[in-house]
C-alpha positions in Angstrom: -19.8 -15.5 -2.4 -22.6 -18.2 -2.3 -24.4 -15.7 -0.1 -23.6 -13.0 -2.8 -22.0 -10.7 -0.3 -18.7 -10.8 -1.3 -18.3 -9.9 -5.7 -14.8 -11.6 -6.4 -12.8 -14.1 -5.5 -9.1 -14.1 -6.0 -6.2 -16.8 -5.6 -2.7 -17.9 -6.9 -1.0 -21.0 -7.5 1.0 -20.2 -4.6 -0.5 -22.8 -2.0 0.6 -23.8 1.2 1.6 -27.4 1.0 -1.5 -29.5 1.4 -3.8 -27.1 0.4 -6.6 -28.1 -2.2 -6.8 -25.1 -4.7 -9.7 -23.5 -4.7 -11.0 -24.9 -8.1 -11.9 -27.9 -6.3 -14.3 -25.9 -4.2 -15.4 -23.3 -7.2 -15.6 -25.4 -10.2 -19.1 -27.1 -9.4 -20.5 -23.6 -9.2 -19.0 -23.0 -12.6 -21.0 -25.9 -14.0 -24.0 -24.1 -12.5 -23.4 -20.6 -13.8 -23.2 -19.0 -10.3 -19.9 -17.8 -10.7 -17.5 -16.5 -13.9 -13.8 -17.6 -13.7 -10.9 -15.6 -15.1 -7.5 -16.4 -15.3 -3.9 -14.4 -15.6 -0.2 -15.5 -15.6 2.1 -13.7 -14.5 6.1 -13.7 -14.6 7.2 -14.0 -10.9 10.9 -14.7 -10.0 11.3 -17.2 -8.0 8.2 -19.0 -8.0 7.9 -22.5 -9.8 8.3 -22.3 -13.3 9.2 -18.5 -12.8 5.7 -17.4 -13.2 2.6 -17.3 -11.0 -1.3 -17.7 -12.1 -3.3 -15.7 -10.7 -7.4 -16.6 -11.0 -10.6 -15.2 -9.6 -14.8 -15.6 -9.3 -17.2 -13.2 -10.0 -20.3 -12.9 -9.5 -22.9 -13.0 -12.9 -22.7 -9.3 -13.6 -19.4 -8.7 -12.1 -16.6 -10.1 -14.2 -16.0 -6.2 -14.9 -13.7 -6.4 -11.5 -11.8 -9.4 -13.1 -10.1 -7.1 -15.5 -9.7 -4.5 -13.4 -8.1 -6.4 -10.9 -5.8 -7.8 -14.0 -5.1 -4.4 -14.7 -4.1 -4.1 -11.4 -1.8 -7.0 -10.9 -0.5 -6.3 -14.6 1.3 -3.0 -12.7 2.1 -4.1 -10.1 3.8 -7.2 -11.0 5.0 -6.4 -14.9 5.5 -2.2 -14.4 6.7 -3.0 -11.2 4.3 0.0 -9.8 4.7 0.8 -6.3 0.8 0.0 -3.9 -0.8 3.1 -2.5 -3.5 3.3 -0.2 -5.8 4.5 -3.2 -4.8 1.4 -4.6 -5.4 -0.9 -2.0 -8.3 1.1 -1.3 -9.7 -0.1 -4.9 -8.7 -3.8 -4.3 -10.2 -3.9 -0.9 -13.3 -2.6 -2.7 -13.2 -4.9 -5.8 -13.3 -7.8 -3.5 -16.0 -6.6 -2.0 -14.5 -5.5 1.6 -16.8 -2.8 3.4 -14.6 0.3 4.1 -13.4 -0.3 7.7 -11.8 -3.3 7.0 -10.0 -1.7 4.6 -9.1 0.7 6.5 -7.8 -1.7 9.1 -5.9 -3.2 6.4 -4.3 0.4 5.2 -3.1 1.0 8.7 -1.3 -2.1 9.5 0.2 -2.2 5.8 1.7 1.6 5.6 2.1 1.6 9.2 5.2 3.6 9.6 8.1 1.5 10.9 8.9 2.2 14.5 
């Protein structure tokens, strides 16, 4: 993202033990104004607290694929909408993947079972 190749960043509170979260490595750039920060939470079963927070950095200029991504999560997590390939498709691109690694993604993920 520093290099500005990639638009947005996104995490959860869902860290592997030991694991700095990612504010601690984002933040200063905040202070700067190099990146925006959003923020969502999200019920999630199971989790601590029974909810999850989601948060992502954009670019100046593209906090437009904060919300989107929201809108995103939002159904798939509170509709409980099934993922598609458009749909991944759209994340991959949001985050700023070029279009063959999303397509590696795509086949691994809907790979059909064997």
């Amino acid at each position: 993202m520093l290099a500005g190749e990639k638009p947005l960043a996104m995490f959860n509170d869902d860290l592997p033990e030991g694991m700095e979260p990612p504010e601690i490595a984002f933040d200063p750039y905040m202070a700067e104004g190099r990146f925006a920060k959003g923020e969502v939470v999200m019920p999630a079963p199971g989790f601590k607290n029974e909810r999850l927070r989601y948060y992502f950095y954009a670019l100046p200029g593209e906090e437009w694929r904060t919300a989107r991504m929201i809108e995103i999560l939002r159904g798939l997590i509170e509709q409980h909408l099934p993922t598609t390939p458009e749909l991944e498709t759209e994340t991959g691109r949001l985050l700023g993947y070029d279009d063959a690694d999303i397509q590696v993604f795509l086949d691994r993920f809907f790979r059909p079972e064997k």
